[in-house]
N, C-alpha and C positions, 0 to 999 in steps of 0.2 A: 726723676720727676716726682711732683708731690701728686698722691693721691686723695682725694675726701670719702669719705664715706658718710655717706647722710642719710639718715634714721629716722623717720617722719610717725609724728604723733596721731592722733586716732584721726578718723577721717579717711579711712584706706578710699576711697571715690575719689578724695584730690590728686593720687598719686600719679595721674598720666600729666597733669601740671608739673606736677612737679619735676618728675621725669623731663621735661621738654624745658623746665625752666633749668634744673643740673647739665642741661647740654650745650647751655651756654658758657658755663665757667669754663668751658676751655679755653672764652678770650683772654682769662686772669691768669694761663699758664698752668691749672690744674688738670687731671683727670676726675670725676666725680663719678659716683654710682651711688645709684638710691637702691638701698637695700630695705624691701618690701617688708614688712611688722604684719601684715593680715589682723590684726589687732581686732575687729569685730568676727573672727571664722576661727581663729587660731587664741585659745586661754590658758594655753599653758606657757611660762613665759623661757622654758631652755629651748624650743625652737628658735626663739629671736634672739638669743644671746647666739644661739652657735650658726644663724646664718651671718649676723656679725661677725664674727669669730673667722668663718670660713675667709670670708669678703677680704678680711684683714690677711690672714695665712696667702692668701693669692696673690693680692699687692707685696707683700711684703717677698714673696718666692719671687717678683717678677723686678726685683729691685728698687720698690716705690717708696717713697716716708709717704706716712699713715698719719690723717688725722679725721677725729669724727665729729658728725656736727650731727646733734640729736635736737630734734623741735618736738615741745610740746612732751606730750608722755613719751615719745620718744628722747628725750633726753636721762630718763631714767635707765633708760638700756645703754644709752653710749655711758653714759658715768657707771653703771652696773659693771661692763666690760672694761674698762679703764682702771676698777679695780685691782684688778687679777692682769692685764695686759700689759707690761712694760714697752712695748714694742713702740706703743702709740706717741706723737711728736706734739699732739694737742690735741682736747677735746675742747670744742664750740658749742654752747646750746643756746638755743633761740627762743625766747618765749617759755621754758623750758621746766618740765617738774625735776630741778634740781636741789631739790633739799630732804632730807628725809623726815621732816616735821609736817609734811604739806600732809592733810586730811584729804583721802580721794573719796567723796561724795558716792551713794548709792547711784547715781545716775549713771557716773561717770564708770565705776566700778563691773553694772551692768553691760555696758559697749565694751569695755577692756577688763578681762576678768585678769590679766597677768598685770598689768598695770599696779594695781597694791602689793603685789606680789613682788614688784621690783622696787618699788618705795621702801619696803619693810627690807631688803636686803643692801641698801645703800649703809655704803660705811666709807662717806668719801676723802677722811683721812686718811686713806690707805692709797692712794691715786698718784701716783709718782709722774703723770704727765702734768702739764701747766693747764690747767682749767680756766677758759673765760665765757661769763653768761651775758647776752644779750638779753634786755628785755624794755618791754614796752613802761615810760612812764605811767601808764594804765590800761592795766587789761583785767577783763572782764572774766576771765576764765582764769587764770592761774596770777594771781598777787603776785607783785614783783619780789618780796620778802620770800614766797617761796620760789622762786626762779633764778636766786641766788644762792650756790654752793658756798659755805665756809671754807675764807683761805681762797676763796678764786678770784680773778679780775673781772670785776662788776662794770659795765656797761648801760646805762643807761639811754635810751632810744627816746628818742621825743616824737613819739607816736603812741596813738590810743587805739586800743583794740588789738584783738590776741593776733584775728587774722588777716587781716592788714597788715599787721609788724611782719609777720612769718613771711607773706605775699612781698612785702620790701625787702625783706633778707634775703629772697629768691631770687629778686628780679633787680628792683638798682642800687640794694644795698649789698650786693653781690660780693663785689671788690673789697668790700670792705671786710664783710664775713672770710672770705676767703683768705686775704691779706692777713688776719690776725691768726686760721688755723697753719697758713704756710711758715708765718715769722718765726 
């Protein structure tokens, strides 16, 4: 069985959505688990790399393929962990700070103090899984230029708005998300 693991960007108060929206992808044949980021209580960023990390060692001990789908600044941690991880079958990012050129604003920096921390360590040349970025033809929060990793399969969504697009990837754009981290 394929597993997901989905890695949600700041916003920790969405998370019981989301939670309830991942318990649907078992129509599409997957097992999913959202693995919690605490991203505004927790500023150091090796606790979220190594509850990923853990998340994966488990799936992976209980005979699953692995792939992660990081949204939003969480997509810095799934490609941070993608790194170093050969195990993984694909990483998915939705909306997603996947590039390491993106400027993370004081605002931003402030709610997620590991979030630049994980930008400035991105080196996604080194990423031996197949990387593909979803993103919104315009969003208001992270430019589509940066939600595009070099060398990944670029997706373009005809949707406007950060979360909206994320809210579609969850909910009926599901199948889809899910079908390109399973292939």
């Amino acid at each position: 069985m394929h597993h997901i693991i989905y890695i949600p960007g700041l916003g920790d108060t969405y998370d019981t959505f989301r939670i309830r929206a991942l318990k649907t992808w078992k129509w599409y044949g997957v097992s999913a688990e959202h693995v919690a980021m605490n991203w505004a209580s927790e500023s150091d960023l090796q606790p979220k790399l190594q509850a990923v990390e853990s998340a994966i060692a488990r799936a992976v001990a209980d005979g699953k393929t692995v792939s992660l789908v990081g949204e939003s600044g969480g997509a810095a941690i799934a490609l941070l962990v993608a790194q170093s991880n050969p195990q993984l079958h694909k990483v998915v990012t939705i909306c997603g700070v996947a590039n390491a050129n993106i400027h993370i604003g004081p605002s931003f920096e402030a709610r997620a103090k590991a979030l630049p921390k994980a930008v400035a360590k991105l080196r996604t040349d080194s990423i031996k899984s197949a990387v593909h970025n979803y993103f919104a033809a315009f969003d208001e929060v992270i430019s589509p230029k940066h939600s595009q990793t070099p060398k990944a399969n670029h997706h373009r969504l005809w949707t406007a708005g950060h979360f909206i697009t994320i809210f579609l990837c969850l909910t009926v754009l599901a199948p889809l998300v899910v079908r390109t981290a399973t292939k």
